[in-house]
C-alpha positions as CSV (number, residue, x, y, z in Angstrom):
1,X,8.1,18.1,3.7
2,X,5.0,15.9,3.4
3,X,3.2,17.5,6.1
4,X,4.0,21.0,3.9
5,X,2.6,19.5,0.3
6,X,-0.6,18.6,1.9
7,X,-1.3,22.1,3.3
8,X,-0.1,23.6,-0.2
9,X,-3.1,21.5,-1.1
10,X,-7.0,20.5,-0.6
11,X,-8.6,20.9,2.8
12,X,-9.5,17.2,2.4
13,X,-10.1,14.4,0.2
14,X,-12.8,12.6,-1.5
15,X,-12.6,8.9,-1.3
16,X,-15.2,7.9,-3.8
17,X,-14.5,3.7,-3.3
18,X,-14.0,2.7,0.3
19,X,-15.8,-0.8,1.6
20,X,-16.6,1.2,5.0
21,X,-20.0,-0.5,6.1
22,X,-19.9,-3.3,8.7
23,X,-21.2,-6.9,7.6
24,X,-21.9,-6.3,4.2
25,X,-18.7,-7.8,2.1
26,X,-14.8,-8.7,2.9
27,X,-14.7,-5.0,4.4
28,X,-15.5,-4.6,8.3
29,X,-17.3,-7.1,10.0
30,X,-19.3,-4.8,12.7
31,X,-19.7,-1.5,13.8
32,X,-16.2,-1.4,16.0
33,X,-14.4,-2.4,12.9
34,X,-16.2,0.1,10.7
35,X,-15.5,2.9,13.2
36,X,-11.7,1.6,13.3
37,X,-11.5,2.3,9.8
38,X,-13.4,5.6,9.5
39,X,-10.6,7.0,12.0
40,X,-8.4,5.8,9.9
41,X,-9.8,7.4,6.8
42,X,-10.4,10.9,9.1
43,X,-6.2,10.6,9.8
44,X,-5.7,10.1,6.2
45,X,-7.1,13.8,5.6
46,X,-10.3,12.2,3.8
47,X,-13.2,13.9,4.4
48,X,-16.0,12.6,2.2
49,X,-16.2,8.8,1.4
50,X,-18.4,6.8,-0.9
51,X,-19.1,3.2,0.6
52,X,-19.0,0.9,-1.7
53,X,-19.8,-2.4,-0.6
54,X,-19.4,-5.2,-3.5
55,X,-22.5,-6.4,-5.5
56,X,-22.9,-9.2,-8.1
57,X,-19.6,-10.3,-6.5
58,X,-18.8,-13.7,-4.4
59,X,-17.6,-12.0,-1.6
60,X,-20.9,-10.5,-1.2
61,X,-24.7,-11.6,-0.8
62,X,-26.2,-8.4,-0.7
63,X,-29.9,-8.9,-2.2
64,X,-31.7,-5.8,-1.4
65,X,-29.9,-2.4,-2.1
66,X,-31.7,-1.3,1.3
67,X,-29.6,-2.6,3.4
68,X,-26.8,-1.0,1.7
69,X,-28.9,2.5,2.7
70,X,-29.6,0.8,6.2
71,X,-25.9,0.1,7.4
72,X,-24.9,3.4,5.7
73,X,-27.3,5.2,8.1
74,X,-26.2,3.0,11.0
75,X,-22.6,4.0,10.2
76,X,-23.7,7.9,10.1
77,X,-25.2,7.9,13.1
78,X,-22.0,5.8,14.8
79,X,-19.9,8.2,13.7
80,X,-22.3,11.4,15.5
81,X,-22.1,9.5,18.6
82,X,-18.1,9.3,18.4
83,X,-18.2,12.7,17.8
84,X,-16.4,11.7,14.3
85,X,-16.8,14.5,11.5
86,X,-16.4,12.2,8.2
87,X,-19.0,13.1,5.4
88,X,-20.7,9.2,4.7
89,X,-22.4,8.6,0.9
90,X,-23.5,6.0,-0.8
91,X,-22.4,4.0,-3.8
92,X,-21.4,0.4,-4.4
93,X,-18.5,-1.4,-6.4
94,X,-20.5,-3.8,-8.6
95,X,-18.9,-6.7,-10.4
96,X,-19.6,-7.0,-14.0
97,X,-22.2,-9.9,-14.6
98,X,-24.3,-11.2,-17.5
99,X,-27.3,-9.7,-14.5
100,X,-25.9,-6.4,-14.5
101,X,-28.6,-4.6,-15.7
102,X,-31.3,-6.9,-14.9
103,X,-30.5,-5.5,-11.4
104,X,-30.0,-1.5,-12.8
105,X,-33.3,-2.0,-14.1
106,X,-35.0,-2.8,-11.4
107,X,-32.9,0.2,-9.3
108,X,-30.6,-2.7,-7.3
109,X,-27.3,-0.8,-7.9
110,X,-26.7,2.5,-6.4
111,X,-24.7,4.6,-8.1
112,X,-22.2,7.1,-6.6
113,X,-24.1,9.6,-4.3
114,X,-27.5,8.8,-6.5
115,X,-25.6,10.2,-9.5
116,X,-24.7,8.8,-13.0
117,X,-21.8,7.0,-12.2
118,X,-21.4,3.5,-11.7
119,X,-18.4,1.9,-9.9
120,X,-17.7,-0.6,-12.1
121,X,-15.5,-3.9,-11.3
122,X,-14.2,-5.9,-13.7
123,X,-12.7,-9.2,-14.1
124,X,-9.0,-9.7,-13.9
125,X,-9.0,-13.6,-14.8
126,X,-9.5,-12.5,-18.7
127,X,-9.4,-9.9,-21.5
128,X,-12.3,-9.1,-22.9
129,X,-13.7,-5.4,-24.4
130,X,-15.9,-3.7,-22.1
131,X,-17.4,-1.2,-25.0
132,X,-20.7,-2.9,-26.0
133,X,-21.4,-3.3,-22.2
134,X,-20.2,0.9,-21.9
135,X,-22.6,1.6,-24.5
136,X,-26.1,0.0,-22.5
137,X,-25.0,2.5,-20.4
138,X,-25.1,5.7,-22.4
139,X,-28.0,4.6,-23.3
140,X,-29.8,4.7,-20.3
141,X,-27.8,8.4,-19.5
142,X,-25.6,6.9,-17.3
143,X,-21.3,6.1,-17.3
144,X,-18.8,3.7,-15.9
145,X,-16.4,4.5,-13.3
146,X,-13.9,1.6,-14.3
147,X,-12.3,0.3,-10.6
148,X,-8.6,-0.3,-10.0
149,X,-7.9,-0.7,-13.8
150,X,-4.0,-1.2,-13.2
151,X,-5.1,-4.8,-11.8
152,X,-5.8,-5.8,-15.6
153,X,-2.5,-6.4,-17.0
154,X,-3.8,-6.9,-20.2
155,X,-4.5,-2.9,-20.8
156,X,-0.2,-2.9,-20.3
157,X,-0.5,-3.8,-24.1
158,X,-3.7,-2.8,-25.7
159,X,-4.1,0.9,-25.5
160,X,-6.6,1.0,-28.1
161,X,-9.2,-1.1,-26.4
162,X,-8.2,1.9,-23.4
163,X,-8.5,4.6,-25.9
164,X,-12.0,3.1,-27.0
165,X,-13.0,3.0,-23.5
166,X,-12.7,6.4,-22.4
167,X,-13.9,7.9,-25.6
168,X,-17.4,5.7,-24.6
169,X,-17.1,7.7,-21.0
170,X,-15.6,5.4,-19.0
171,X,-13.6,7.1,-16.0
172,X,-10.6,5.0,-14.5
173,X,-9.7,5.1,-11.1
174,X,-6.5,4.5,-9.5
175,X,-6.2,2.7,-6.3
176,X,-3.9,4.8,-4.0
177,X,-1.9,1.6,-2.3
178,X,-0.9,0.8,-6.4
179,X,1.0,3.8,-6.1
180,X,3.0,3.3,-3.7
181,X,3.3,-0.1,-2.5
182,X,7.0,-1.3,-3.4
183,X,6.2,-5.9,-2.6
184,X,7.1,-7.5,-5.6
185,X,3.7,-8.7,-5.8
186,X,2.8,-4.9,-6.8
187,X,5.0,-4.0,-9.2
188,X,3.3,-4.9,-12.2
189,X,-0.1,-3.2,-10.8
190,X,2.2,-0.3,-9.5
191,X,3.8,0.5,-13.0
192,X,0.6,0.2,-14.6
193,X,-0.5,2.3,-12.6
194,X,1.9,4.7,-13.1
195,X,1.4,4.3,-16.6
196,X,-2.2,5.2,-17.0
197,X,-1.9,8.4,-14.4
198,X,1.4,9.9,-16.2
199,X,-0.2,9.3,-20.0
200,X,-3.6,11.4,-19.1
201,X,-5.7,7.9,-18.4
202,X,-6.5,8.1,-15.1
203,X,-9.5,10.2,-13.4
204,X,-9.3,9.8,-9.6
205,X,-7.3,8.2,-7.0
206,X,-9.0,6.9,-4.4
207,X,-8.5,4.0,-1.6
208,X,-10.6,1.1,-1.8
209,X,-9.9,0.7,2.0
210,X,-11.2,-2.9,3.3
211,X,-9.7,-1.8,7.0
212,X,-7.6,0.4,9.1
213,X,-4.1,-2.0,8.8
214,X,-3.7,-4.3,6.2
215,X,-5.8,-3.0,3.8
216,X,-6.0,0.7,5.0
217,X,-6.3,4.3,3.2
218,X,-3.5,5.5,1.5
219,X,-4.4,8.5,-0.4
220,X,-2.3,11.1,1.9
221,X,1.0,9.2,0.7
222,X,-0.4,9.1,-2.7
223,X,-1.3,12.2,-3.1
224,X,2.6,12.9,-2.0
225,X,3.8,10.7,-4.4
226,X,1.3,12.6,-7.1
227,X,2.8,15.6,-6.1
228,X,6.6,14.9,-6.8
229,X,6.0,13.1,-9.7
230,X,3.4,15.5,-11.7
231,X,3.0,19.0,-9.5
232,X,0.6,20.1,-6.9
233,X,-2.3,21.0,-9.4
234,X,-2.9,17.2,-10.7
235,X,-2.5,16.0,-7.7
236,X,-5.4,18.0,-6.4
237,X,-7.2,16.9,-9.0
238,X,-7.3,13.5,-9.2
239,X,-7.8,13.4,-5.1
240,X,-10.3,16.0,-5.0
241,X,-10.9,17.8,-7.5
242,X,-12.4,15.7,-9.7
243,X,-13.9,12.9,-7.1
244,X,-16.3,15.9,-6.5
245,X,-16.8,16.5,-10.0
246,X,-18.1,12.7,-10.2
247,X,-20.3,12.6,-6.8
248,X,-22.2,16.0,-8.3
249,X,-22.4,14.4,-11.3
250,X,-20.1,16.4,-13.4
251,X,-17.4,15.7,-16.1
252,X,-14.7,15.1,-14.6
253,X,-11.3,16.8,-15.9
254,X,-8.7,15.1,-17.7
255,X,-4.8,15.1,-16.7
């Protein structure tokens, strides 16, 4: 039945936030690793993925966005030798500091495939209203892609502060595993997560993949779960659809 839904369906997805390059953050350590994973993603059906190394974040100590452009060439030309067909880009998943835009200005952040959208990460330790912060970035033309949102409980019971958000631009995006892992320890994220796909909140799934086990790419199982819960059409939307709409820099859709 799966295997029929995802023919019914894209030729392949768009991961827009996977932490795919070697020795850059808590993703893969080297090249094997990397290439480990990036079968993984292929067998997942994805066939287009952003890398999105941390920045600004302590699991991180990237200082020069060039090495984020070096590894991710590294990683392409890896991926030729193995005779593995996976479309790599460029973005980053940058943690929302008091330097955020000292380092914008100075072009230290890449945005998703050189386009106006930021993957944007913020903290879970707190509640605080991102819309000052979403408006620096209109100003300087650009918009927030808000990273696994459903992590910040806090939004369970403040859907005005949501509503604010994505009237300022601000695009969610839904982790896949939040979908479908069933541990205790998810089931807060996972009916959040729920929650902001089935009410029209969400944008795009995608897998934040650290590594081909533990942390692996789940969008194929998502994307199944999509399907039974709100049809084929949004489904294909917030997996591909509308991840393409972001990396061309496009409005993306809503539910």
């Amino acid at each position: 039945m799966e295997q029929d839904l995802y023919n019914q369906g894209p030729c392949g997805f768009v991961d827009i936030h996977c932490h795919c390059l070697p020795g850059l953050d808590d993703g893969p350590e080297d090249m094997p690793q990397a290439l480990q994973l990036c079968r993984a993603l292929i067998a997942d059906g994805i066939v287009t993925v952003v890398a999105t190394p941390h920045m600004l974040s302590p699991v991180s100590d990237i200082t020069d966005v060039k090495h984020i452009y070096t590894m991710a060439d590294a990683l392409r030309n890896a991926l030729q030798d193995e005779g593995l067909e996976l479309t790599v880009l460029v973005g980053a998943e940058v943690t929302l500091s008091d330097q955020i835009f000292k380092w914008l200005d100075k072009n230290q952040l890449p945005t998703l495939n050189n386009g106006p959208y930021l993957l944007l990460e913020l903290p879970s330790s707190m509640v605080m209203d991102i819309s000052p912060v979403l408006e620096q970035f209109k100003e300087r033309g650009m918009d927030c892609i808000l990273a696994h949102p459903e992590r910040l409980g806090y939004l369970q019971n403040t859907p005005g502060m949501l509503r604010k958000w994505t009237q300022l631009g601000a695009c969610l995006q839904i982790s896949a595993a939040s979908l479908v892992t069933g541990s205790r320890w998810f089931s807060r994220t996972r009916s959040l997560a729920w929650k902001l796909v089935q009410e029209g909140y969400a944008t795009v799934v995608a897998s934040d993949a650290h590594d081909a086990d533990v942390r692996g790419p789940m969008i194929r199982k998502a994307f199944h779960a999509l399907v039974k819960r709100l049809g084929l059409a949004q489904a294909v939307q917030l997996c591909v659809e509308n991840p393409k709409r972001l990396l061309e820099g496009d409005s993306p859709v809503p539910l």
